[in-house]
C-alpha positions as CSV (number, residue, x, y, z in Angstrom):
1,X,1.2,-21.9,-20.9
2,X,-2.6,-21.8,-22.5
3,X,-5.0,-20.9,-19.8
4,X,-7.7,-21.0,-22.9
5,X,-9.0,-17.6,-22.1
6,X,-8.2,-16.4,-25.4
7,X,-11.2,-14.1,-26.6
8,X,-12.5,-14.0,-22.9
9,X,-13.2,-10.4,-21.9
10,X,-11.9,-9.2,-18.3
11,X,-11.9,-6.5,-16.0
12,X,-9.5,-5.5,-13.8
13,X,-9.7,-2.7,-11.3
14,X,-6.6,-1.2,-8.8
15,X,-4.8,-1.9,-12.5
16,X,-2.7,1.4,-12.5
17,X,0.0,-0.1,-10.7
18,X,1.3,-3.6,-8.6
19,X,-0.6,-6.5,-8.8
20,X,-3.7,-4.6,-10.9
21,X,-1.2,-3.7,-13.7
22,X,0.8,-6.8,-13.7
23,X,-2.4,-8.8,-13.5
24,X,-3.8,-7.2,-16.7
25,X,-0.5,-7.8,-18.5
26,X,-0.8,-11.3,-17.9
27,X,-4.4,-11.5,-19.3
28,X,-3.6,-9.4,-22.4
29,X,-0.5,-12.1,-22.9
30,X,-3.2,-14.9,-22.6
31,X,-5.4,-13.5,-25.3
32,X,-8.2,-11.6,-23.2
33,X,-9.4,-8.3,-23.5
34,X,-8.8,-6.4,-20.7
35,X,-10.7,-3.3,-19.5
36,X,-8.1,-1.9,-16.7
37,X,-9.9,0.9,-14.1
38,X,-8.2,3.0,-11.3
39,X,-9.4,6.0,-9.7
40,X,-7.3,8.5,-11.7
41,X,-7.5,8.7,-15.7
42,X,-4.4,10.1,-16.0
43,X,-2.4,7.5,-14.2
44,X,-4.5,5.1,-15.9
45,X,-3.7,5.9,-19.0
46,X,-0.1,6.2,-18.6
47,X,-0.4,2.5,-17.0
48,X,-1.9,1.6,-20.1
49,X,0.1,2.9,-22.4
50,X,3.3,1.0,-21.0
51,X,1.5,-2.5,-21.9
52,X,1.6,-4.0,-25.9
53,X,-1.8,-5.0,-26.4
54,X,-3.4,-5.2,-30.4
55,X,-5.7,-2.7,-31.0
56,X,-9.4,-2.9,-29.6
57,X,-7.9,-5.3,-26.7
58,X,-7.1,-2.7,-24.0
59,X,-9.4,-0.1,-22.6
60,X,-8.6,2.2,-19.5
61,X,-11.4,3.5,-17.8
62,X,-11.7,5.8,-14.3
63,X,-14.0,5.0,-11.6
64,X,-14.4,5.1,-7.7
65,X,-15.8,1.7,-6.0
66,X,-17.2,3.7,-3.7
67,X,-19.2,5.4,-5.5
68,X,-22.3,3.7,-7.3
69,X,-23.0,6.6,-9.9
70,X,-19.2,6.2,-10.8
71,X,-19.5,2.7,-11.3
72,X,-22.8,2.8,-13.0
73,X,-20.9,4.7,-15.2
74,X,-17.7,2.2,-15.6
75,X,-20.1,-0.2,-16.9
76,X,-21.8,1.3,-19.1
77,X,-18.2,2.4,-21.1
78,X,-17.5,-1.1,-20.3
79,X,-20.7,-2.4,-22.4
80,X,-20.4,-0.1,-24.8
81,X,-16.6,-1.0,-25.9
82,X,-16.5,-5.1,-25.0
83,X,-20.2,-5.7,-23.6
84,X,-20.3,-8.7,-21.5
85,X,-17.2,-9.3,-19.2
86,X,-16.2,-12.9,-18.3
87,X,-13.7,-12.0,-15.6
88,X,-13.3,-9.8,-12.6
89,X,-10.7,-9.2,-10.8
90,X,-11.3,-7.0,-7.9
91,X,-7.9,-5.5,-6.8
92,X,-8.4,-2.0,-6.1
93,X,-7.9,-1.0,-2.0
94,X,-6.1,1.3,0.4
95,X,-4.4,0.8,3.3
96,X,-6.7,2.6,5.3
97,X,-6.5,3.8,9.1
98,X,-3.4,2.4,11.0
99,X,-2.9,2.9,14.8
100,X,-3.8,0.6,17.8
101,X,-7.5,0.2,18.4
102,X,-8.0,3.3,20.8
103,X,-6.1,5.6,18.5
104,X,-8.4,4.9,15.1
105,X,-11.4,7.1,15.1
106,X,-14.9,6.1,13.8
107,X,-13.8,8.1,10.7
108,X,-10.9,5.7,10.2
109,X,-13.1,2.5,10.6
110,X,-16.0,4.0,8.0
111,X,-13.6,5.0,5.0
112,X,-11.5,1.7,5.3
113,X,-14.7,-0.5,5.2
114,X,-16.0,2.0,2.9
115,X,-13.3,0.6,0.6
116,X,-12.2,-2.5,1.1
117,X,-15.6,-3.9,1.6
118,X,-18.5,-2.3,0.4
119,X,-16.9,-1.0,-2.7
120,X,-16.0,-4.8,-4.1
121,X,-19.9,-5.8,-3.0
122,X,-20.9,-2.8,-4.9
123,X,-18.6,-3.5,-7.8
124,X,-19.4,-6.9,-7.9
125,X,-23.1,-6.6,-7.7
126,X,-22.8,-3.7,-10.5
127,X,-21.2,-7.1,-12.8
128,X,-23.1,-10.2,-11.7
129,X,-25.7,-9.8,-14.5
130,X,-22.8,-10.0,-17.0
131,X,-20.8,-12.8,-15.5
132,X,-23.6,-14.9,-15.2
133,X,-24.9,-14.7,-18.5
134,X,-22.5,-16.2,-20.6
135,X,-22.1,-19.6,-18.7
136,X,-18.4,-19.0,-18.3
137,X,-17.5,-16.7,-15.6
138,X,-14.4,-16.3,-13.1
139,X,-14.2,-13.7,-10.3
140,X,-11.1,-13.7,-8.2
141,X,-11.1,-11.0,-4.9
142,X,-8.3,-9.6,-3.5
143,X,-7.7,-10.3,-0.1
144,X,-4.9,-10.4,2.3
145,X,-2.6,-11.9,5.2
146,X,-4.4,-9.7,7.4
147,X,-7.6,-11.4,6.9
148,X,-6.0,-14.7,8.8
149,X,-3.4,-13.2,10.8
150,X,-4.6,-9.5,11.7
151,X,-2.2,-6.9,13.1
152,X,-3.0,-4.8,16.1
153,X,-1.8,-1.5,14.5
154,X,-4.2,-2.1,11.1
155,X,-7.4,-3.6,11.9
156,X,-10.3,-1.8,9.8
157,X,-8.0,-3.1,7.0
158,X,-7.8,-6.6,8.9
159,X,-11.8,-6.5,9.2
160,X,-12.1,-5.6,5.8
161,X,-10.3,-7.9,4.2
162,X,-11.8,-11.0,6.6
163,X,-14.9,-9.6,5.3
164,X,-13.7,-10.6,1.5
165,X,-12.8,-14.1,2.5
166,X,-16.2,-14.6,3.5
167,X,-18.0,-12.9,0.3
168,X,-15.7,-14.7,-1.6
169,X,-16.7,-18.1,-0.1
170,X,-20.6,-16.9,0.2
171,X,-20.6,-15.9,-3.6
172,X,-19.2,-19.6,-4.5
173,X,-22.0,-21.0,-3.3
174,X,-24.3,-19.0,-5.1
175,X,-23.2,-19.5,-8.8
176,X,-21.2,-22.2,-9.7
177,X,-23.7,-24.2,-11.1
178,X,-23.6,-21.2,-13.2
179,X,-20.3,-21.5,-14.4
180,X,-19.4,-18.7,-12.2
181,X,-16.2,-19.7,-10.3
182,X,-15.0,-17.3,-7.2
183,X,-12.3,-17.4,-5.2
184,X,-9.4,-15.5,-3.2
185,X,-6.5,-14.8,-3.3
186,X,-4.2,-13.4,0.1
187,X,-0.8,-11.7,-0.7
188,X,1.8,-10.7,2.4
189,X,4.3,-7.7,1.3
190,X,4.6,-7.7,-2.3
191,X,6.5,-4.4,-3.7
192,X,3.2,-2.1,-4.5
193,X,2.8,1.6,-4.4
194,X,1.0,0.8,-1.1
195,X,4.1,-1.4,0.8
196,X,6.8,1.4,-0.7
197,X,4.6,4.0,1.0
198,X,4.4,2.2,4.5
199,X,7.9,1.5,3.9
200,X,9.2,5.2,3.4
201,X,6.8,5.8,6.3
202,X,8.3,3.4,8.7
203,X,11.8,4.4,7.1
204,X,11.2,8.4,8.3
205,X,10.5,7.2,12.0
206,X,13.3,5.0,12.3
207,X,15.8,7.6,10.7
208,X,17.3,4.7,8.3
209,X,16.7,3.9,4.9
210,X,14.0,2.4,3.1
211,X,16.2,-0.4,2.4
212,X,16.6,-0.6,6.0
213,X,13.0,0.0,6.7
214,X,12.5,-3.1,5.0
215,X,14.9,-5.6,6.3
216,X,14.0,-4.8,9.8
217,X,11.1,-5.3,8.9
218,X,10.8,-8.8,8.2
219,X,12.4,-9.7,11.2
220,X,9.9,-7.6,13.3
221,X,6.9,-7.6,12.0
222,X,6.9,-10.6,9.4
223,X,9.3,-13.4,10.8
224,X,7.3,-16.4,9.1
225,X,8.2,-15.1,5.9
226,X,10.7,-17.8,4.8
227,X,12.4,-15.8,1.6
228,X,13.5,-12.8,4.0
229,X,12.3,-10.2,0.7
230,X,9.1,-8.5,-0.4
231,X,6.9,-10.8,-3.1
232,X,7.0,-9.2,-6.5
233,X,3.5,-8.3,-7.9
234,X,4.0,-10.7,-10.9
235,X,4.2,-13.1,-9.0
236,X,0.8,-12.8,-7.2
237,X,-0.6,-11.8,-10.7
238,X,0.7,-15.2,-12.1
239,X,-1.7,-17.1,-9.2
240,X,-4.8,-14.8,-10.2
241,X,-4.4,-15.7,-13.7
242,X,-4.7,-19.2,-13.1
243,X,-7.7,-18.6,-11.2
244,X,-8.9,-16.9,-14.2
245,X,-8.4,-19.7,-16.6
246,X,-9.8,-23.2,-18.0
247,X,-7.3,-24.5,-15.7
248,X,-8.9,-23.6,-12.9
249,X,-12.3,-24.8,-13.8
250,X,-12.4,-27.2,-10.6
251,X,-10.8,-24.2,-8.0
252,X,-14.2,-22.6,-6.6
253,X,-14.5,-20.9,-3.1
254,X,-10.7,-21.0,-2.3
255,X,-8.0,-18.7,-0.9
256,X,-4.8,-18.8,-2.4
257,X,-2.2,-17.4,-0.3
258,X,0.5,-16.2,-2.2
259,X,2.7,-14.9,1.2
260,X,5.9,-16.1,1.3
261,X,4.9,-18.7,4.4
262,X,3.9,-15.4,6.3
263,X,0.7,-16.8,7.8
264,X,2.6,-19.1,10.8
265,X,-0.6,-21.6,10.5
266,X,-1.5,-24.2,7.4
């Protein structure tokens, strides 16, 4: 399918891996240029290295969205090698702290937040002058399940992400008549560095497999998932490409859930 973003320039951050990687693959497929950043160079370039993309249409660069010197510098090697981007996708996060309320320390509140929150507003405000001077412009944030249906055992990450629902829907407001189009999209257990870890986690306590870990669960912890399996990451990547595209040029200040029915309300 043509999602006309041939020669559109987009940067994707969390890319080294899951829905990041697979959402940059997607792009490149499409005709884009893709700038992919991650925290660790290294991994980063390895990530890169496993996609096909023509010469001059794939850059890697580290940064920390956390940190504003470290994405002062992302864009300036993002200027320098593509100038202007045209699309953002905001997919880097962590987990954060997990435990019920009483047991998560202010610590555990500050670095999740830290993340999940006030790095995309600082990434995204590091960007808006280049999205919103070409007329043409699609940001697409990474959300969550959690945002709609938070758990009692990961909250700061529940907070967080509710928090990028609403700068999601706040930011459509602003620039559309821009061009600018933003919107969300909410995945529930797709197979990412971040669900194999909780997984092998939750597998050690239990004494049982991962395999194990996972099917139980499903039943336990994520019975309104209709397919009984973890999403796969191209298949949330597929969603966020549309979002990025001419197709989507009438989608503005929505939340795609891509979760398998996991959220038991409409």
């Amino acid at each position: 399918m043509d999602l006309g973003i041939e020669g559109r320039i987009a940067l994707v951050t969390g890319a080294d891996s899951g829905i990041g990687w697979h959402t940059a693959r997607l792009l490149l497929a499409e005709g884009a240029t893709v700038v992919m950043s991650d925290l660790d160079q290294e991994r980063l370039d390895t990530a890169a290295s496993d996609l096909e993309a023509p010469e001059g249409r794939l850059h890697a660069f580290a940064a920390d969205i956390t940190s504003l010197d470290s994405l002062a510098d992302l864009h300036t090697k993002v200027a320098d090698a593509v100038g202007d981007i045209d699309i953002l996708v905001q997919s880097a996060g962590v987990t954060g702290a997990q435990g019920l309320f009483h047991e998560i320390s202010d610590e555990g509140w500050t670095k999740t937040i830290e993340t999940d929150l006030i790095g995309p507003v600082r990434l995204i405000r590091q960007f808006l002058p280049s999205l919103r001077r070409g007329g043409w412009g699609r940001l697409v944030l990474l959300a969550s399940e959690d945002a709609m249906q938070p758990y009692d055992d990961e909250l700061p990450y529940c907070a967080a992400k509710a928090g990028i629902l609403a700068l999601a829907k706040g930011l459509s407001r602003s620039y559309a008549s821009e061009g600018l189009l933003v919107n969300a999209v909410s995945p529930a257990f797709i197979r990412t560095p971040m669900t194999d870890a909780m997984m092998d986690k939750r597998a050690d306590e239990l004494g049982v497999s991962t395999e194990e870990a996972i099917e139980s669960f499903l039943v336990e912890e994520r019975p309104y998932m209709e397919l009984g399996r973890r999403g796969e990451p191209d298949e949330v990547a597929n969603v966020i490409a549309f979002l990025c595209s001419d197709l989507a040029s009438f989608v503005n200040g929505s939340n795609y859930r891509v979760d398998s029915g996991s959220v038991a309300t409409i």
